[in-house]
Short mmCIF file of the C-alpha atoms (twelve columns), coordinates in Angstrom:
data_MODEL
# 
_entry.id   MODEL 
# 
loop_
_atom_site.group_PDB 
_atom_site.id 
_atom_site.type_symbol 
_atom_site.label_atom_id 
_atom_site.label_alt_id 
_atom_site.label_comp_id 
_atom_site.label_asym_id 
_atom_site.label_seq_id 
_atom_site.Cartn_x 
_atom_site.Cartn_y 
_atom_site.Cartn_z 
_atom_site.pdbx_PDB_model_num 
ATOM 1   C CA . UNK A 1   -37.359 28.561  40.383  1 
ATOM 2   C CA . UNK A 2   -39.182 30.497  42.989  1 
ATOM 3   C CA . UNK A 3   -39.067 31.217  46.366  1 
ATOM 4   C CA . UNK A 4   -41.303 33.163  49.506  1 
ATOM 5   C CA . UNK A 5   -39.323 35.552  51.411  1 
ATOM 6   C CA . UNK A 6   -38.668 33.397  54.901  1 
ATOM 7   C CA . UNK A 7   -40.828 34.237  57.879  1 
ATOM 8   C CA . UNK A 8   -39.166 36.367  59.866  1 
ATOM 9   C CA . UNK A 9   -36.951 35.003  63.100  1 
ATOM 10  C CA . UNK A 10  -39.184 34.531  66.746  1 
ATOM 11  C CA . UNK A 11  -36.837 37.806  67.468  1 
ATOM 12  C CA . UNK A 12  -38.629 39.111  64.351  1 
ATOM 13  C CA . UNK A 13  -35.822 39.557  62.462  1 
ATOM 14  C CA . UNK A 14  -35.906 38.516  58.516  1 
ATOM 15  C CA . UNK A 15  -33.534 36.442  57.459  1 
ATOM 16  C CA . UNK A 16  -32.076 35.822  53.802  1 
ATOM 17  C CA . UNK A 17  -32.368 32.774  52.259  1 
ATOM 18  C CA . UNK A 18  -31.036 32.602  48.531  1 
ATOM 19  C CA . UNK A 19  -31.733 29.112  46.385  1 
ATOM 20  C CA . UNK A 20  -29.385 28.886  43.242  1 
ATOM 21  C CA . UNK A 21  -30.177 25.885  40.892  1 
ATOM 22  C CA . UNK A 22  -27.707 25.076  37.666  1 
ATOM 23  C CA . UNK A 23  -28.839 22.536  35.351  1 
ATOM 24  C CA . UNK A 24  -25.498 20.158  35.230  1 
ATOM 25  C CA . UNK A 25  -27.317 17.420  32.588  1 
ATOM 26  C CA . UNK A 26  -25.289 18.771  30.024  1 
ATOM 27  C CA . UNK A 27  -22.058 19.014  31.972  1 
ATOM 28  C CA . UNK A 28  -22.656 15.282  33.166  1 
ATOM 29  C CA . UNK A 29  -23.226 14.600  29.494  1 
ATOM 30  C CA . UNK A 30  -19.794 15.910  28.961  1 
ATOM 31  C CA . UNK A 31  -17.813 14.039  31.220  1 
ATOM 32  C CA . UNK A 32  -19.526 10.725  30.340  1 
ATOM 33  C CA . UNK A 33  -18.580 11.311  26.619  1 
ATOM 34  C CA . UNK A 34  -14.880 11.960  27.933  1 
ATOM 35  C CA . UNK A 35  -14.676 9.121   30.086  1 
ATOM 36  C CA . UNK A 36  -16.236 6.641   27.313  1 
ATOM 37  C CA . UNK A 37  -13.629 8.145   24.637  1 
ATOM 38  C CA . UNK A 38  -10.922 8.378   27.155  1 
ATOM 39  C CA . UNK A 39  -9.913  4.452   26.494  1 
ATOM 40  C CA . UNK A 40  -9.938  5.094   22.819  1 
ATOM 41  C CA . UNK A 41  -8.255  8.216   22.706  1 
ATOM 42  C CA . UNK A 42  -5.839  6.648   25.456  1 
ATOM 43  C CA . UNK A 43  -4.776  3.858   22.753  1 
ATOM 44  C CA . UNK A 44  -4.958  6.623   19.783  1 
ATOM 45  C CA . UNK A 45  -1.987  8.514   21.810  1 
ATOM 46  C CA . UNK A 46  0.414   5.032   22.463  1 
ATOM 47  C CA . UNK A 47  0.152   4.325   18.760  1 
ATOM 48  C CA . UNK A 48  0.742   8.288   17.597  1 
ATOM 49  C CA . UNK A 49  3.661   7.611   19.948  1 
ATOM 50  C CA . UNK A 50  5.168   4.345   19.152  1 
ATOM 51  C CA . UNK A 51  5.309   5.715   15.297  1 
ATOM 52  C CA . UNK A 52  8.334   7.093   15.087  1 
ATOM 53  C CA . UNK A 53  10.219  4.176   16.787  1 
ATOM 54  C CA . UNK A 54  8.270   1.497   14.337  1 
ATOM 55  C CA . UNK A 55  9.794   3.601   11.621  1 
ATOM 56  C CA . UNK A 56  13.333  3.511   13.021  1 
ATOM 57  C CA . UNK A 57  12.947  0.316   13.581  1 
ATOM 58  C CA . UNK A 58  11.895  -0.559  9.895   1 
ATOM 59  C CA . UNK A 59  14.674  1.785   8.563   1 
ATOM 60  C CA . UNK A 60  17.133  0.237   10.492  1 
ATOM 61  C CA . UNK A 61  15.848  -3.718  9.181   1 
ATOM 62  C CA . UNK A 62  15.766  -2.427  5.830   1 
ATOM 63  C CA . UNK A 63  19.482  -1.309  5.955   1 
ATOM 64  C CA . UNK A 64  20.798  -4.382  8.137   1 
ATOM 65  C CA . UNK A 65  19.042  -6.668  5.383   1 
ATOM 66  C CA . UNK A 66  19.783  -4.854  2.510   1 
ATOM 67  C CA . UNK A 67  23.546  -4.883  3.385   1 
ATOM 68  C CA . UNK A 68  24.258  -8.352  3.692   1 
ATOM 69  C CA . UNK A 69  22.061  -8.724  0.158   1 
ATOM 70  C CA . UNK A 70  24.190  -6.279  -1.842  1 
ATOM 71  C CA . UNK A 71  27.654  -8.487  -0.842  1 
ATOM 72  C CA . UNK A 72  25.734  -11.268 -2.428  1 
ATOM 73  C CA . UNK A 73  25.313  -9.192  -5.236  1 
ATOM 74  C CA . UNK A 74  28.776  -8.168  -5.378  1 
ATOM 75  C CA . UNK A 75  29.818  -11.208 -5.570  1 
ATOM 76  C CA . UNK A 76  27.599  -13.059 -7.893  1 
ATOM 77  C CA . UNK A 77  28.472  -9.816  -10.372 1 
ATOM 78  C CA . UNK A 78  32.329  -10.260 -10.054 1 
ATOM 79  C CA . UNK A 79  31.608  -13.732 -11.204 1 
ATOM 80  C CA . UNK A 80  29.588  -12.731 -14.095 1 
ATOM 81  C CA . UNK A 81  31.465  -10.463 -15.195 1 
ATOM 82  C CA . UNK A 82  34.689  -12.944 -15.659 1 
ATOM 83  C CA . UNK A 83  36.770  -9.818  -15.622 1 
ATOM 84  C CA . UNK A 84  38.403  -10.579 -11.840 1 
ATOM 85  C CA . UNK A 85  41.304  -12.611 -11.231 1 
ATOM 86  C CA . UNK A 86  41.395  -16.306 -10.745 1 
ATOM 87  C CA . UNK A 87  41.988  -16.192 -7.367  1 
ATOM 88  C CA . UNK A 88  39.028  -13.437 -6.888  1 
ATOM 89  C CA . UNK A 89  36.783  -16.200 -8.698  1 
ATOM 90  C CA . UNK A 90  38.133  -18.621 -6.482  1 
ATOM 91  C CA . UNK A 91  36.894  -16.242 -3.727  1 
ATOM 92  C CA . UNK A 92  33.223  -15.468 -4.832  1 
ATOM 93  C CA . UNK A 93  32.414  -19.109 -5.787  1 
ATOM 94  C CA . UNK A 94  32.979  -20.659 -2.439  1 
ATOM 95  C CA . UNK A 95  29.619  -20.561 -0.291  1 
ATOM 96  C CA . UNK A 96  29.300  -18.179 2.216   1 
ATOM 97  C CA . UNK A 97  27.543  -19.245 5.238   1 
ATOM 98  C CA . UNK A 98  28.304  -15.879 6.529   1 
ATOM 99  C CA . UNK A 99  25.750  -13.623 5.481   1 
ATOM 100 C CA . UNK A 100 22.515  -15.758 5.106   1 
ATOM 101 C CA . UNK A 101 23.482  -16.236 8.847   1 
ATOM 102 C CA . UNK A 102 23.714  -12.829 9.192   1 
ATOM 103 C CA . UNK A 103 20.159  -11.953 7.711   1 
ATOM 104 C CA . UNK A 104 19.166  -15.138 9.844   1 
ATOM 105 C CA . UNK A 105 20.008  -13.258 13.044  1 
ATOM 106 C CA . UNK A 106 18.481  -10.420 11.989  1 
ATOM 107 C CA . UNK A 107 15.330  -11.505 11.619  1 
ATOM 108 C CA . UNK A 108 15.441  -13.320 15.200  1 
ATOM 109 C CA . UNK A 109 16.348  -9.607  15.955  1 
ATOM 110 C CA . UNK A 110 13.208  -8.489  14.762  1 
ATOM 111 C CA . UNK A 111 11.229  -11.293 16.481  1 
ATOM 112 C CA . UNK A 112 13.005  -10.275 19.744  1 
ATOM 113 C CA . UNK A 113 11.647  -7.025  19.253  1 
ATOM 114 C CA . UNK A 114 8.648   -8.810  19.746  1 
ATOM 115 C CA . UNK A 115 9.489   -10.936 22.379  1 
ATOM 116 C CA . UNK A 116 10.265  -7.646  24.593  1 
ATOM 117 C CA . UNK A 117 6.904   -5.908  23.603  1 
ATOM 118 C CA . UNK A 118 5.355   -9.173  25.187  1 
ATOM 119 C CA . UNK A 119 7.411   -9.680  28.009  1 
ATOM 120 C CA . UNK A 120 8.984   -12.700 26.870  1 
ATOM 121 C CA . UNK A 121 12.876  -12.228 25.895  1 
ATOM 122 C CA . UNK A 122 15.261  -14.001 28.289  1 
ATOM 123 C CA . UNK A 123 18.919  -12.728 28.046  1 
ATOM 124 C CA . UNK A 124 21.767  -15.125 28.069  1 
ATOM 125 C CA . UNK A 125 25.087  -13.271 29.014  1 
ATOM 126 C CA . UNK A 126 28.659  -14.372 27.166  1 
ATOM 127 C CA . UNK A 127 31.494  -12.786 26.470  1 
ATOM 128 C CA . UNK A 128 32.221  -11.921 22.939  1 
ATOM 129 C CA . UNK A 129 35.344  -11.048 20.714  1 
ATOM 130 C CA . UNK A 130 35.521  -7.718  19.243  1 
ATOM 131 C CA . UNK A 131 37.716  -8.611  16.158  1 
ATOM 132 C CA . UNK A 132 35.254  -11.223 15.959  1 
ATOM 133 C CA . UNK A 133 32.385  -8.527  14.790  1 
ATOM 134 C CA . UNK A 134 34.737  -6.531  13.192  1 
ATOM 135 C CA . UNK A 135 36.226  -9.195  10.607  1 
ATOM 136 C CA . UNK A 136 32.183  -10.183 10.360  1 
ATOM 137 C CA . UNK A 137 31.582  -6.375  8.969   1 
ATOM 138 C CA . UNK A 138 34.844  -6.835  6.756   1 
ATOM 139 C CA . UNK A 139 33.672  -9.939  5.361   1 
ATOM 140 C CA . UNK A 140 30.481  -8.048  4.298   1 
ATOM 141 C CA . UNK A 141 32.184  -5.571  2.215   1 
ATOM 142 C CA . UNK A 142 35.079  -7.764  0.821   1 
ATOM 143 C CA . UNK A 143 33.692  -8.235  -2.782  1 
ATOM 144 C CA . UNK A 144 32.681  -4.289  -3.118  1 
ATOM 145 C CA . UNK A 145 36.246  -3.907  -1.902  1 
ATOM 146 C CA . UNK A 146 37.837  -6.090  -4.702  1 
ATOM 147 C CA . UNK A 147 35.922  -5.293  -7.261  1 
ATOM 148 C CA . UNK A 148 37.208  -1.445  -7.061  1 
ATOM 149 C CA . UNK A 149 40.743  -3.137  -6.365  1 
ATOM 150 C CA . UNK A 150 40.986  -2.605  -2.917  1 
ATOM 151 C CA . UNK A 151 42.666  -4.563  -0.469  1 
ATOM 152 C CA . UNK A 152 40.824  -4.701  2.527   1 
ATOM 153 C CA . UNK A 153 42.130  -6.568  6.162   1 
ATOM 154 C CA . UNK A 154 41.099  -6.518  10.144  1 
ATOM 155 C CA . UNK A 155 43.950  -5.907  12.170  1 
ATOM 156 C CA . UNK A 156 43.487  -6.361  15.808  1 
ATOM 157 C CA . UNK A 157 44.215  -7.566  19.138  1 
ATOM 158 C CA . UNK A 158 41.823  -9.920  21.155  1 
ATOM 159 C CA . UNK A 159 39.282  -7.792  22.998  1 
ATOM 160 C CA . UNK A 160 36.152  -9.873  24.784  1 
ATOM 161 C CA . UNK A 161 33.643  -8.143  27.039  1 
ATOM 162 C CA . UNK A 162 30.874  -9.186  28.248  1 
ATOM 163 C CA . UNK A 163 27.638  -8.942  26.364  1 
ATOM 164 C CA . UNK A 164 24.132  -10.381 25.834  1 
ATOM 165 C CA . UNK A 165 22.704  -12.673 23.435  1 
ATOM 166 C CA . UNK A 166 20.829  -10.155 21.505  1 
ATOM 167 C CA . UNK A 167 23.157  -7.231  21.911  1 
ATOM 168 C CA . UNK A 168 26.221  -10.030 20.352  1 
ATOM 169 C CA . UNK A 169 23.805  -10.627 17.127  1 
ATOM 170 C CA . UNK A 170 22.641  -6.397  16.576  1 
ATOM 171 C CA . UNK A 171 26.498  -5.808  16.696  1 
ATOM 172 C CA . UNK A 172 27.219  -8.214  13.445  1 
ATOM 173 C CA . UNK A 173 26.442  -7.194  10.039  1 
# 
């Protein structure tokens, strides 16, 4: 770009005049590239972010359903086995509503997982018995206890608080 030096002032003084020109297309370029991909790379940063909490989360369901599944196990084996006392037998071969129920409210677990990412989960406050959970988790590891001869009991007094619906099911094996 050119310029002619300015005429000089009616006091015939020159003044300076000084033109700068910067070509911004590229710059402009730039920033609408960044602002298209800033959605995208927006979303790309949640999900590198919610990663390691999905894979908590799908450790911990493994373990909570595994658990229940390996008493069932325990227990079908003591039966095969025919090598446990009568009243062991007597034990194993009565159904157990206990853990299916157990994986039951894990899964609803998992779908209130979902029900919180949408914005749906309602709590429902109750009280709930300690020894209650506790004797739950014993029942779970009865048959492992028996079959290495071990006597296994819950000994407690009565202790309610006050809890939530979905807290009350997380705490149970």
């Amino acid at each position: 770009m050119s310029s002619s030096p300015p005429p000089p002032s009616a006091s015939g003084e020159h003044r300076a005049r000084i033109l700068i020109a910067t070509d911004v297309t590229e710059r402009r370029r730039v920033e609408q590239a960044r602002r298209a991909a800033s959605p995208a790379s927006t979303a790309r940063a949640q999900a590198e972010e919610a990663e390691p909490g999905q894979g908590r989360l799908l450790a911990t369901l493994s373990h909570e359903l595994r658990t229940p599944l390996n008493a069932m196990v325990g227990w079908v084996n003591l039966l095969q086995t025919g090598s446990s006392t009568r009243r062991r037998r007597s034990a194993a071969s009565t159904p157990s509503t206990g853990t299916p129920a157990i994986q039951a409210q894990l899964i609803e677990d998992l779908l209130d997982v979902s029900r919180i990412i949408t914005g749906k989960l309602v709590l429902e406050r109750y009280v709930i018995d300690l020894v209650d959970v506790a004797q739950a988790a014993a029942e779970g590891l009865r048959a492992p206890a028996l079959a290495r001869q071990l006597d296994l009991a819950v000994t407690a007094e009565v202790a309610p608080i006050p809890s939530s619906a979905t807290s009350a099911g997380s705490s149970r094996w």
